[in-house]
VOPAGU-2260 file (C-alpha; in pm, 1 decimal, decimal comma):
REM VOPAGU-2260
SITE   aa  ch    i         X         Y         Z
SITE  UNK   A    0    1607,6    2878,7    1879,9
SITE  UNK   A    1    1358,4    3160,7    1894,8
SITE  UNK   A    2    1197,4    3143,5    2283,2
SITE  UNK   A    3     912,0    3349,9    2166,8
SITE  UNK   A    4     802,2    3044,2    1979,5
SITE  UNK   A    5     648,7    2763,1    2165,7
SITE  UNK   A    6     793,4    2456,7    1939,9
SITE  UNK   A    7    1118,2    2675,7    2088,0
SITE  UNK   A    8    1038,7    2720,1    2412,8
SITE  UNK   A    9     952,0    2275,0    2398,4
SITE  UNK   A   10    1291,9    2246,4    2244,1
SITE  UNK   A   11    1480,3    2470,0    2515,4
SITE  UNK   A   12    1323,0    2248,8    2784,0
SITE  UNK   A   13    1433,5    1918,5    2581,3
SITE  UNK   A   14    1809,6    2102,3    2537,2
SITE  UNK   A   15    1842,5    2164,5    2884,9
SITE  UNK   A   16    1754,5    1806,7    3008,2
SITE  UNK   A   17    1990,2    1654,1    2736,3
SITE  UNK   A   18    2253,8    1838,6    2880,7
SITE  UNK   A   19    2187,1    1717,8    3216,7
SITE  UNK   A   20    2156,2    1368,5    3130,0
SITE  UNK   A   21    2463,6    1131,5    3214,7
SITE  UNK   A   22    2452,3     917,6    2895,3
SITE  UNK   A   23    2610,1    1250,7    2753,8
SITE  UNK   A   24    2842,3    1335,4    3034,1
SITE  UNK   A   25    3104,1    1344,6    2786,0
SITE  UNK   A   26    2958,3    1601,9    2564,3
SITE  UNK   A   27    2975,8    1959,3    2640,3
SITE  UNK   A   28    2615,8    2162,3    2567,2
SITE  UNK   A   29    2632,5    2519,2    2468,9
SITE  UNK   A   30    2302,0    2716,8    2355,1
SITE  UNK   A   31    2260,7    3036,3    2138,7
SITE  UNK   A   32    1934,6    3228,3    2212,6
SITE  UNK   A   33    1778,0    3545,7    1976,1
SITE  UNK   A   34    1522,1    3550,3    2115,2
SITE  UNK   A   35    1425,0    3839,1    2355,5
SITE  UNK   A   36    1648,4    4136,8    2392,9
SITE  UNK   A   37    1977,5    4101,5    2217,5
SITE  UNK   A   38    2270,0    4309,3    2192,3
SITE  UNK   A   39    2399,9    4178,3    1854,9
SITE  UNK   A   40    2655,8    3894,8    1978,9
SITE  UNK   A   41    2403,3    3591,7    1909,5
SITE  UNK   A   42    2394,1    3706,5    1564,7
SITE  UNK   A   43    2727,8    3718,0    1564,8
SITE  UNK   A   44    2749,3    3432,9    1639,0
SITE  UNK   A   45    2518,7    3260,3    1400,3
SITE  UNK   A   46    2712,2    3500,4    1140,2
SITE  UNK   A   47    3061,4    3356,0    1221,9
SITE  UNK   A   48    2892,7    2968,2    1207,8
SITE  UNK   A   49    2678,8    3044,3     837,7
SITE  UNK   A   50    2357,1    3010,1     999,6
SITE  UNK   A   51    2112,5    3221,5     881,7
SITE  UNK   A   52    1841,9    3309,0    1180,6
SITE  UNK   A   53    1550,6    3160,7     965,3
SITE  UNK   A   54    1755,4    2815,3     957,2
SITE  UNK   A   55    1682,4    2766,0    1359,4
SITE  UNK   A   56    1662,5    2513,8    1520,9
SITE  UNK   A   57    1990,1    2448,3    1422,0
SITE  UNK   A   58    2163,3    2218,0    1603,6
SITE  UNK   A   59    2594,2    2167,7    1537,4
SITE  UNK   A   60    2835,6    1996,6    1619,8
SITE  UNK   A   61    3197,6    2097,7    1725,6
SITE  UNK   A   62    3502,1    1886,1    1825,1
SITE  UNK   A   63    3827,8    2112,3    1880,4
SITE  UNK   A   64    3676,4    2394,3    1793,3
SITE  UNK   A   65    3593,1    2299,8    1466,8
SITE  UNK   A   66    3197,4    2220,8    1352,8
SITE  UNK   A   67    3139,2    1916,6    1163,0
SITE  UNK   A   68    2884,2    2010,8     915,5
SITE  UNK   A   69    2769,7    1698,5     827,5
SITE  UNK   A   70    2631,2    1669,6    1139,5
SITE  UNK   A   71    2429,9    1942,1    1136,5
SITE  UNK   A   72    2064,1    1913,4    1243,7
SITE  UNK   A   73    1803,2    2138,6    1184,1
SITE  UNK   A   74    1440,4    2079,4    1276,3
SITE  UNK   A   75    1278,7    1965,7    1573,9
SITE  UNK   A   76    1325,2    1587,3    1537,8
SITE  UNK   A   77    1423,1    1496,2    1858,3
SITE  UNK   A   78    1436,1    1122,6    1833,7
SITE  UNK   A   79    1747,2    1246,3    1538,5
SITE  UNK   A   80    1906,6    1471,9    1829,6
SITE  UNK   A   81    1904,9    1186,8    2058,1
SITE  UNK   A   82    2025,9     934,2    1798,9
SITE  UNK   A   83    2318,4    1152,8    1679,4
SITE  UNK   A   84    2424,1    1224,9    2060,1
SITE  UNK   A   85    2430,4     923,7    2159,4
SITE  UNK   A   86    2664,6     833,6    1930,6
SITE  UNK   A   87    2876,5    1107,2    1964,3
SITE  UNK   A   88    2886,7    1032,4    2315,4
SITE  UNK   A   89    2964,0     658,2    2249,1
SITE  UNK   A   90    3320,7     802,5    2093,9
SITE  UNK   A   91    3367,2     796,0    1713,2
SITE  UNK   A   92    3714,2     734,6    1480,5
SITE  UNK   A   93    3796,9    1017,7    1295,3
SITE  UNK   A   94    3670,6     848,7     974,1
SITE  UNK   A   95    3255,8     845,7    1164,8
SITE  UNK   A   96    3293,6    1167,1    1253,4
SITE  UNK   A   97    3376,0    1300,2     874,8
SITE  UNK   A   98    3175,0    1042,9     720,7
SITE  UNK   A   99    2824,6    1154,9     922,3
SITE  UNK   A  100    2530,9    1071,4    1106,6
SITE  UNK   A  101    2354,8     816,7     919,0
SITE  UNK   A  102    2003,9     876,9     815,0
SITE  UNK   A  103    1752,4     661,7     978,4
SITE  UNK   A  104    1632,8     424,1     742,0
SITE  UNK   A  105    1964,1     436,8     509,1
């Protein structure tokens, strides 16, 4: 997300510790910052993924190299982030991972 923003900057600080946590020691973490100075290759980035910089947060999620979209979560819940990690983390078939997260409450 955006660090100039502090609902950002809260959401960096929750990133980082998620990625530090061992209940996701199987998942690999990887953030994309525009925020600040940038020389055009987090753009790019969001470019080559179809995120559109007004869409952030944006959080994805990639097996192989490939995102499954389905899983996308954008927003600030972080109760959802946790939720969908954890289960990620937990191992999934093939058929969980294309059939996506459930949505609390469903």
């Amino acid at each position: 997300g955006r660090a100039a923003a502090p609902p950002s900057r809260m959401l960096v600080a929750v990133y980082n510790k998620l990625s530090t946590d061992p209940a996701y020691a199987p998942l690999d973490f990887a953030a994309v910052s525009v925020g600040g100075a940038d020389d055009g290759m987090a753009l790019r980035v969001l470019d080559e993924a179809f995120v559109h910089v007004n869409a952030l947060p944006l959080f994805c999620f990639y097996d192989a190299g490939i995102e499954h979209r389905r899983w996308r979560l954008a927003g600030a819940d972080v109760a959802e982030l946790q939720r969908r990690l954890a289960r990620v983390a937990a191992g999934l078939s093939q058929a969980e991972i294309d059939e996506g997260p459930a949505v609390e409450g469903e």
